[in-house]
C-alpha positions in Angstrom: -39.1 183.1 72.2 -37.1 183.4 75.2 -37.6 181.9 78.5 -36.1 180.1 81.8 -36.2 177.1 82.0 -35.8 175.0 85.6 -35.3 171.1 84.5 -33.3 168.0 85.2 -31.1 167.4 81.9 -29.8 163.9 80.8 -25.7 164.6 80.6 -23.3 161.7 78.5 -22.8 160.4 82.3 -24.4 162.9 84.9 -27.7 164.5 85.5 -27.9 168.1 86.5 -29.7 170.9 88.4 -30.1 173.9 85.9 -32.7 176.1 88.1 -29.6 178.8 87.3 -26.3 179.1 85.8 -24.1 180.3 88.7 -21.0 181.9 87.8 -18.6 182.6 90.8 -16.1 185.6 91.9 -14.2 186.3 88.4 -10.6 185.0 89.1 -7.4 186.9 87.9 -5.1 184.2 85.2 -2.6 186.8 84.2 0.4 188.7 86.1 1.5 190.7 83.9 0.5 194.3 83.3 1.9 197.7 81.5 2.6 198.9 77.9 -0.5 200.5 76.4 -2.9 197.3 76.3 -1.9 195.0 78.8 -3.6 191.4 78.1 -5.4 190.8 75.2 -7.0 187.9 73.4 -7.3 185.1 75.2 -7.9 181.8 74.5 -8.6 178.3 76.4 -8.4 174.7 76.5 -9.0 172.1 79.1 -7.7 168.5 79.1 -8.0 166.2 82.0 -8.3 168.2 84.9 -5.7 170.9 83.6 -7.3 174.5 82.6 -4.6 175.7 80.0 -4.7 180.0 78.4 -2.5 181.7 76.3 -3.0 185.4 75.5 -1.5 188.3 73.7 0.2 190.9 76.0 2.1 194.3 75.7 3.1 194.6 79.0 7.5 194.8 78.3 6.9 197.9 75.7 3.8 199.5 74.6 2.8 197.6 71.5 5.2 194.9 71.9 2.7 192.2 71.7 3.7 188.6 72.5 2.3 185.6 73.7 1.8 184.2 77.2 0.6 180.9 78.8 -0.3 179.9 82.3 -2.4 176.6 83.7 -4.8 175.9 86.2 -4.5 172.5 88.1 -7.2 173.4 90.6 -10.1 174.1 88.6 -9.0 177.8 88.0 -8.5 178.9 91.7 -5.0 179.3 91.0 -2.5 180.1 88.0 0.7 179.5 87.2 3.2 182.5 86.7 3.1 183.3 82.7 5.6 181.9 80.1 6.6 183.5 76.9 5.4 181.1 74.1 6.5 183.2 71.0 10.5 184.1 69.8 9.4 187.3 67.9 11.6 190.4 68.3 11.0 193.7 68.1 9.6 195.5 66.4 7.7 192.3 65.1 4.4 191.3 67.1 2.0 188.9 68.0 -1.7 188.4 67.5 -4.9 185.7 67.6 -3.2 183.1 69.7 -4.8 179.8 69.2 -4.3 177.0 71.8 -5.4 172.8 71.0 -4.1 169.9 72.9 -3.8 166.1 71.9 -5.0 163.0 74.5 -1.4 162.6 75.5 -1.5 166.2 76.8 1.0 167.8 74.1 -0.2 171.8 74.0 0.0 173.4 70.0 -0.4 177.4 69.9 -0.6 179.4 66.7 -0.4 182.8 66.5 -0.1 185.9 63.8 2.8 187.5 63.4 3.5 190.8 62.2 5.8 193.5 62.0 8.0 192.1 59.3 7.6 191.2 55.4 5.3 188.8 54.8 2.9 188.7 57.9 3.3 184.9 59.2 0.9 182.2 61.0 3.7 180.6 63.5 3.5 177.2 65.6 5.2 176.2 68.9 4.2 173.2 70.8 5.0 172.5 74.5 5.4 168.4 75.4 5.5 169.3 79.3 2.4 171.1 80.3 3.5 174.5 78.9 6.9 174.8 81.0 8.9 175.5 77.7 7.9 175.8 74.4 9.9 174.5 71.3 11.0 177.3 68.2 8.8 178.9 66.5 7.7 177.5 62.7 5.9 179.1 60.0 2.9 177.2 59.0 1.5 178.9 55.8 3.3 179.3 52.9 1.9 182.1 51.5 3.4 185.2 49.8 0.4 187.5 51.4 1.2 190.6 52.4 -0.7 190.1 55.8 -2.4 187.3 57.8 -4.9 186.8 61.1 -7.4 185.5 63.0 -6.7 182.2 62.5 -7.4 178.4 65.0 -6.1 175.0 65.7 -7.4 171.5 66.1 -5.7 168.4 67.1 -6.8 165.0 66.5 -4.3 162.5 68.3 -1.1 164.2 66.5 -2.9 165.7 63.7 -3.6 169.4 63.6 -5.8 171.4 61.4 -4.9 175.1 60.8 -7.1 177.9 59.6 -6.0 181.4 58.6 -7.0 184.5 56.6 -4.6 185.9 54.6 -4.5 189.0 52.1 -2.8 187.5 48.7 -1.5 190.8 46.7 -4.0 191.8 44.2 -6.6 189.0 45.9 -8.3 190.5 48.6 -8.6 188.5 51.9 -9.5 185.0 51.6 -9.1 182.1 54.1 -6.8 178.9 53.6 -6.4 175.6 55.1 -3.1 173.5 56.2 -2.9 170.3 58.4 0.4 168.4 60.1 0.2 164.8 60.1 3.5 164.4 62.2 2.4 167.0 65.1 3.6 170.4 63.4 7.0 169.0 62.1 6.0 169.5 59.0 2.6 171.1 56.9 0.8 170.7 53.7 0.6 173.6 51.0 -2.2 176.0 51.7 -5.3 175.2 50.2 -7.9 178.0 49.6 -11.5 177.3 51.4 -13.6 180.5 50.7 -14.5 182.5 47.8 -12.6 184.5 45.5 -13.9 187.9 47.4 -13.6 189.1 50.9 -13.5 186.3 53.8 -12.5 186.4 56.8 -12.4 185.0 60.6 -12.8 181.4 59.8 -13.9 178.8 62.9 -13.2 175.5 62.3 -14.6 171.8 63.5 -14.0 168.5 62.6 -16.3 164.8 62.4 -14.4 162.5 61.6 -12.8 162.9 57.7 -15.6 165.5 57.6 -14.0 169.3 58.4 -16.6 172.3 58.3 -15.0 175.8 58.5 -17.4 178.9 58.8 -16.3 182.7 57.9 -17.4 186.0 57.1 -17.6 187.0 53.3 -18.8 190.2 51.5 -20.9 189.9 48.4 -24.3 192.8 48.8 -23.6 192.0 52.4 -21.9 190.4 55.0 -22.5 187.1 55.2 -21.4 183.7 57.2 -20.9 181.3 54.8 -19.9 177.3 55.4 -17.3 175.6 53.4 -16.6 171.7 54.1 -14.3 169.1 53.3 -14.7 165.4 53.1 -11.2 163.7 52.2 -9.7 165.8 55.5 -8.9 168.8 53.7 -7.6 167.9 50.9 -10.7 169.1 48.9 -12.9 172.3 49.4 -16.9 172.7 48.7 -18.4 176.0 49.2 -22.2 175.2 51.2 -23.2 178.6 51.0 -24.8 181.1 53.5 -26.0 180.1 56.5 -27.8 183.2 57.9 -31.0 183.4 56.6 -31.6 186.7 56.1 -28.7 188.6 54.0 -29.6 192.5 55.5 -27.0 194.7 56.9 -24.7 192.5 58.4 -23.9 189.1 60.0 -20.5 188.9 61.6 -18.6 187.3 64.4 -19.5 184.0 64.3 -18.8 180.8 66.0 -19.9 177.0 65.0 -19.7 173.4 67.3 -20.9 170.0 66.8 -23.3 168.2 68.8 -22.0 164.8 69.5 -24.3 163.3 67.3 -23.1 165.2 64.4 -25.5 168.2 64.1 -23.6 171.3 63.0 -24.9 174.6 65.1 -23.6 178.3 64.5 -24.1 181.2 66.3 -23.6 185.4 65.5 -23.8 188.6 65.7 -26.9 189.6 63.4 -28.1 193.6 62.5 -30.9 192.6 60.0 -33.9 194.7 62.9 -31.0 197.7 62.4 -29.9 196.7 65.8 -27.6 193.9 67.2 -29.0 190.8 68.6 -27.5 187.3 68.6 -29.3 184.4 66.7 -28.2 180.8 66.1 -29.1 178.3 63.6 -28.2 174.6 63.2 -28.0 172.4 60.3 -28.6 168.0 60.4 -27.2 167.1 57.2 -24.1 168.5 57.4 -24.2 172.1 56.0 -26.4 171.6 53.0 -29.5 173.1 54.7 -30.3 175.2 58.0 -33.1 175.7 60.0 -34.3 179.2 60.2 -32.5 180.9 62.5 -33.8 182.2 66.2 -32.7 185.0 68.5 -30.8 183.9 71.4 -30.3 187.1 73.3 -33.1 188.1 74.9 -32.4 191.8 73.5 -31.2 194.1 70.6 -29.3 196.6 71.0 -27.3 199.8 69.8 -24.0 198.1 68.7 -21.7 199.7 65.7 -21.2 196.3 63.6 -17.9 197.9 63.6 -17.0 198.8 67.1 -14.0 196.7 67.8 -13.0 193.0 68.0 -15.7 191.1 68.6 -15.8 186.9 69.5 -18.8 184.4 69.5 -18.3 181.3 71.2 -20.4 178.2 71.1 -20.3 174.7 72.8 -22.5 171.5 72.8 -22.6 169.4 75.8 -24.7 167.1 74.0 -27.3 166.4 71.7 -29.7 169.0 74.1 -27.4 171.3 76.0 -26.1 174.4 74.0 -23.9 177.0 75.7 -23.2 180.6 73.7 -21.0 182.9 75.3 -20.1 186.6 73.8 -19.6 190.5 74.8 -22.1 193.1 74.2 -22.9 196.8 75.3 -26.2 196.9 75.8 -25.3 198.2 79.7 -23.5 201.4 78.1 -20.1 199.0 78.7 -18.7 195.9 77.3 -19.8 192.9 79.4 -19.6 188.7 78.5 -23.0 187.5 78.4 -24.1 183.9 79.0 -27.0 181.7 77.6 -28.1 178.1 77.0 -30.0 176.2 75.4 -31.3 172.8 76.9 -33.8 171.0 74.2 -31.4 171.6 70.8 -31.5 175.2 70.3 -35.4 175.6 70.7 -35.5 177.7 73.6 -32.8 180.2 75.4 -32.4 180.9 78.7 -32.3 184.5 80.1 -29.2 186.3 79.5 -26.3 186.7 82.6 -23.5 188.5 83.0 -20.6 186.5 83.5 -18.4 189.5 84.4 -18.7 190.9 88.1 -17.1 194.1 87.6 -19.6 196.9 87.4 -17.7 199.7 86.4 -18.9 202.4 83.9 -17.0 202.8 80.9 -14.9 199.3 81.5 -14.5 196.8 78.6 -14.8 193.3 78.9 -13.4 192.1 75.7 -13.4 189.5 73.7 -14.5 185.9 75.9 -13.1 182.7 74.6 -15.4 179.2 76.0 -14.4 175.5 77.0 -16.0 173.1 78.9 -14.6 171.1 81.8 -14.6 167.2 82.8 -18.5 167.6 83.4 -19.8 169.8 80.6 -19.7 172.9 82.7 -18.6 176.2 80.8 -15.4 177.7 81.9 -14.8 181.3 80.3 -11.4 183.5 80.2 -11.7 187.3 78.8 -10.0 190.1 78.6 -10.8 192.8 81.4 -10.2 196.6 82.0 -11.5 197.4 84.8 -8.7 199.0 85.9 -8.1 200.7 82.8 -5.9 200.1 79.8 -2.3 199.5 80.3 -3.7 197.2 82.9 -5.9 194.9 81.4 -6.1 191.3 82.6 -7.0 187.8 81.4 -10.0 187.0 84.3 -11.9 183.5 84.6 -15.1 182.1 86.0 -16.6 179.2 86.0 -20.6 178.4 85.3 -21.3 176.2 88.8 -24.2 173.5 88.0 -25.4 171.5 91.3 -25.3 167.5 90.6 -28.2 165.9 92.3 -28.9 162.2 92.2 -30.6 160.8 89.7 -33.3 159.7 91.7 -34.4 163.2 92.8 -35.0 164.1 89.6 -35.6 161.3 86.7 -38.1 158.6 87.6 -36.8 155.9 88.6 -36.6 153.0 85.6 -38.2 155.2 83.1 -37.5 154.2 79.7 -38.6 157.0 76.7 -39.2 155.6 73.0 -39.8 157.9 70.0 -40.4 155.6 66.7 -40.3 156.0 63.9 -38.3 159.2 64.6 -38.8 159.8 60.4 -42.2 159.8 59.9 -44.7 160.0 57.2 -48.4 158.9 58.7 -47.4 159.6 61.8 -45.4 158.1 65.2 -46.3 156.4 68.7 -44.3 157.5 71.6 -43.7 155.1 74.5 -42.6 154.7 77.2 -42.5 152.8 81.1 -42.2 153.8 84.2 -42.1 151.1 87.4 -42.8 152.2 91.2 -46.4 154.3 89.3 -47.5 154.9 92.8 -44.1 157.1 93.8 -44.9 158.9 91.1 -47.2 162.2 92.1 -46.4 164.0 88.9 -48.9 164.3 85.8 -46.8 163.5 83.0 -46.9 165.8 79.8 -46.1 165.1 75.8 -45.4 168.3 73.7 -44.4 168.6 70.0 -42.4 171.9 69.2 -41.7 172.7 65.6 -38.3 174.7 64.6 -39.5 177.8 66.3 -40.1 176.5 69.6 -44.1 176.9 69.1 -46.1 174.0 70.9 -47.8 172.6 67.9 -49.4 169.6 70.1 -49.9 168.8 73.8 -51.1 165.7 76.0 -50.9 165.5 79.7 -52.1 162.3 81.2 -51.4 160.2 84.5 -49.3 156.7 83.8 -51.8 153.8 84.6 -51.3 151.2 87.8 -48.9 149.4 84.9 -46.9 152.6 84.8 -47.3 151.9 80.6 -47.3 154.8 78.2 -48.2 154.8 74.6 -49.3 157.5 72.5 -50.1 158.2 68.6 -49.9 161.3 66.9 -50.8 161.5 63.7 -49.4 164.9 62.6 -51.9 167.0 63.2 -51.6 170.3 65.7 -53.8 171.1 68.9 -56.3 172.7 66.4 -56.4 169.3 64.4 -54.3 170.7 61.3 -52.0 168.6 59.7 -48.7 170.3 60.4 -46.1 171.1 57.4 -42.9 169.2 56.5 -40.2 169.5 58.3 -38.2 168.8 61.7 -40.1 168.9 64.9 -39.0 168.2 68.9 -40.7 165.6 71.1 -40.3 166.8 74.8 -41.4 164.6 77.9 -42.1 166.4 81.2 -42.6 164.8 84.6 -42.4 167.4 87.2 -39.2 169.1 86.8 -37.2 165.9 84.6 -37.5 167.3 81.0 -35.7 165.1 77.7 -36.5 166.0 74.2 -36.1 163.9 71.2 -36.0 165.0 67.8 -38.2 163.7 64.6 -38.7 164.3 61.0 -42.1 164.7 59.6 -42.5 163.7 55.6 -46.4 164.8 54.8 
């Protein structure tokens, strides 16, 4: 159920306009071009008012990959000339460069490398804003005959590393490794997936609490979860966490919510086309909600056809961005979407990418947000063809308006209980009832974004809300189990609350 949606959203600290998600003139981040690729594989961060990229480029030989960095001071109107972050030598090469960064601004990269016996995940960290970078260190210690995709997370000076790896005679699997002492030195690899074929693993971290999502092949390819509670130390496999096992699910992506709710997002075939859905899970991996479509189309896509990246990120509790590359058009383009009540509902797809040329690729889009929750994208571009690929940026633009404009002024919103088993009263206050024009509106969504009850009332003179629901759905059934979405409207100021139902 896909559809647009113009409201005010409450932010951590800000309140914004999303009538539409502007993205501006796509700005160029790399200078370097040649060899038979170009610039590959990007990857970005952002930390205090610094946009920081690394990417994979071929440009001194054809496939004579290494990895370059440049930084944005100015909100990604201008870039630095690149820097070489890897030591590799010919003919070894470079791959999946990963970038994190600490609160005192200290940038870690990883990175795959090839070309010699065994493949290698390799570390380098820059304490100067990415100026220099130190030598190169291995960070798995495995005997594998080849490694991969692989990411990095820092928490203050601790990093969390996974990788997948091909152990001889094992098949590809996916392995853990953390630095307490910021990449001097690293644990033994510890094994997070099944004994089968998994790949691609995404990581996050709550607290002692790190959930990694891959691929695996059992009938099927799946995404499965695997999670650790003594900060890595210790695996459990969750399971799947598509719903449907058909086909296959690949090229995922997972982020946490600020209040802890896990969401994950990919690339799904189960119709016999491609379409992108997204699920999210509230007590930490054990069980997901059924999972939605979030592109507003399917289409044509070999589940094979290249390298692929889904990216996710949560603002907040309510505001979901998904960023990812399709060819629906007949070329590869980054789409765009969000979410703005939990997941419920998705906004209509846009292109990021303002190139419009037939038989171009936009590959491979990697997501952060900036100071204000706004995303910021970096992909790899061929317009111009390979051997002169580029690393391109842009921005989604949301217009700040006061508060005033939008949310009532001293409006307070109370859900409670918000676990229920009879069923709940919803308050709330508003002062100044007679600047207040709008009829206000009360609907209950279950998981699937259906309206399963609706009230729309004016406030009184007291500007004094209160309203019981007692679980039962505008045709006065009692609804099933399960988690439902509390969403008040006045005019165009929308915020959403979740609840439990116990029947």
């Amino acid at each position: 159920m896909k559809n647009i949606i113009t409201k005010v959203v409450i932010g951590v600290l800000f309140f914004i306009n999303f009538a539409v998600a502007q993205f501006g003139v796509d700005i160029k981040v790399s200078d370097t071009t040649g060899g038979f690729w170009g610039c590959v594989e990007p990857w970005i961060i952002y930390h205090q008012g610094i946009f920081y990229v690394v990417w994979v480029s071929d440009y001194t030989a054809s496939f004579d990959m290494h990895i370059y960095f440049s930084k944005s001071t100015d909100m990604g109107n201008t870039w630095t000339p690149s820097v070489r972050v890897d030591d590799a030598s010919y003919p070894e090469y470079c791959l999946y460069p990963s970038l994190a960064v600490n609160p005192s601004g200290t940038l870690y990269c990883i990175w795959y490398k090839g070309g010699s016996s065994p493949d290698e995940i390799l570390f380098s960290k820059s304490t100067d804003g990415g100026n220099t970078w130190s030598p190169s260190t291995r960070v798995d210690d495995a005997s594998g005959q080849f490694c991969g995709q692989n990411e990095i997370k820092a928490i203050g000076d601790t990093l969390f590393v996974v990788w997948e790896a091909s152990e001889p005679g094992g098949g590809w699997k996916c392995y853990f490794s953390k630095s307490t002492d910021g990449g001097i030195t690293w644990s033994s690899k510890v094994q997070i997936s099944p004994d089968t074929l998994s790949t691609s693993p995404r990581i996050e971290i709550l607290g002692d609490t790190i959930y990694v999502a891959y691929m695996t092949y059992y009938e099927y390819y799946d995404i499965y979860l695997s999670r650790s509670i003594d900060g890595g130390s210790t695996w459990e496999i969750m399971g799947r966490i598509n719903d449907v096992s058909s086909d296959e699910q690949r090229y995922h992506d997972i982020a946490l919510t600020p209040e802890g709710v896990l969401c994950c997002a990919w690339y799904d075939w189960r119709s016999g086309n491609c379409e992108i859905r997204f699920s999210k899970s509230f007590d930490g991996g054990v069980s997901w909600i059924p999972s939605i479509r979030i592109s507003d189309t399917t289409w044509s896509q070999d589940p094979m056809k290249g390298e692929i990246r889904m990216n996710l990120a949560c603002v907040n509790e309510n505001l979901i961005y998904a960023v990812w590359q399709d060819d629906r058009n007949g070329q590869w383009d980054i789409f765009f979407t969000k979410s703005e009540d939990e997941g419920i509902t998705w906004s209509e797809d846009i292109i990021i990418n303002d190139s419009a040329y037939i038989d171009s690729v936009q590959w491979v889009p990697s997501l952060c947000l900036d100071g204000v929750g706004n995303p910021c994208v970096v992909w790899s571009d061929g317009r111009s063809g390979l051997g002169k690929m580029h690393i391109y940026f842009d921005r989604g633009e949301f217009t700040k308006i006061e508060e005033h404009q939008g949310k009532p002024k001293n409006l307070s919103f109370t859900v409670y209980p918000t676990i229920l088993r009879e069923g709940m009263s919803v308050k709330f206050q508003i002062d100044n009832v007679k600047e207040t024009q709008e009829k206000f509106s009360l609907q209950i969504y279950d998981i699937t974004g259906r309206i399963v009850k609706s009230f729309t009332f004016l406030p009184n003179t007291q500007g004094r809300i209160t309203i019981f629901w007692d679980g039962r759905d505008n045709s006065g059934k009692r609804v099933k189990k399960g988690v439902y979405f509390c969403t008040l409207s006045i005019g165009n100021y929308k915020i959403t609350k979740r609840i439990l139902f116990l029947k």
